[in-house]
C-alpha positions, -999 to 999 in steps of 0.1 A, spaced: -78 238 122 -72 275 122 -95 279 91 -129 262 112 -122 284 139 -122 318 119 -156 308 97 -169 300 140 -158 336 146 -171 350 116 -207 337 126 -204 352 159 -201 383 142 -230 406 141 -227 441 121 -234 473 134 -264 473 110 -284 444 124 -280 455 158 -292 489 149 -317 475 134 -327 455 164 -323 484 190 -344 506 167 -372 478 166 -373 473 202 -373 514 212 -399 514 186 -422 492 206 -413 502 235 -425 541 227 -457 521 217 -465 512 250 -453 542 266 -478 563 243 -508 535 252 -500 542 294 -499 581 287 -533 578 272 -547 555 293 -540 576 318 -552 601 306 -588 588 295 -589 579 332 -579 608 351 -609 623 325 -633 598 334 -623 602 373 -631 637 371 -661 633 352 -671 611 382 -659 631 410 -680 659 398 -715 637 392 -740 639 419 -736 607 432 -704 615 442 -715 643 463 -737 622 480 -755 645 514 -735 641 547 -748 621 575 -755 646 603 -770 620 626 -729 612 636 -721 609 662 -681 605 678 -682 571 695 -646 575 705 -654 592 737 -668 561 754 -655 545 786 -631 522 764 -607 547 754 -605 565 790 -614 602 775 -637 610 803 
């Protein structure tokens, strides 16, 4: 009886080596898609500022505004 449960104990048993293994493999993927986010974001903060400065950002300003807030509904007589 004793012998069955030390081969189930030695099956449990993972080395040090496997798990590094494993820990390596999974910060390896993860620093994947860290790198893929940094230049994603990058490419877009380019491409925002490449469209911020266009001209059909800077589109011409309405001047014929005009405040409506100062009607009779919000008592600023």
């Amino acid at each position: 009886m004793s012998l069955n449960l030390y081969k189930v104990s030695q099956l449990a048993v993972v080395s040090t080596e496997h798990l590094t293994i494993v820990l390596l493999i999974t910060a390896g993927v993860f620093l994947f898609f860290i790198a893929l986010a940094v230049i994603k974001m990058y490419k877009l903060k380019a491409e925002n500022k490449r469209l911020t400065d266009s001209e059909a950002f800077k589109a011409e300003v309405d001047e014929s505004y005009k405040d409506f807030t100062d009607g009779h509904l919000y008592d600023n007589n």
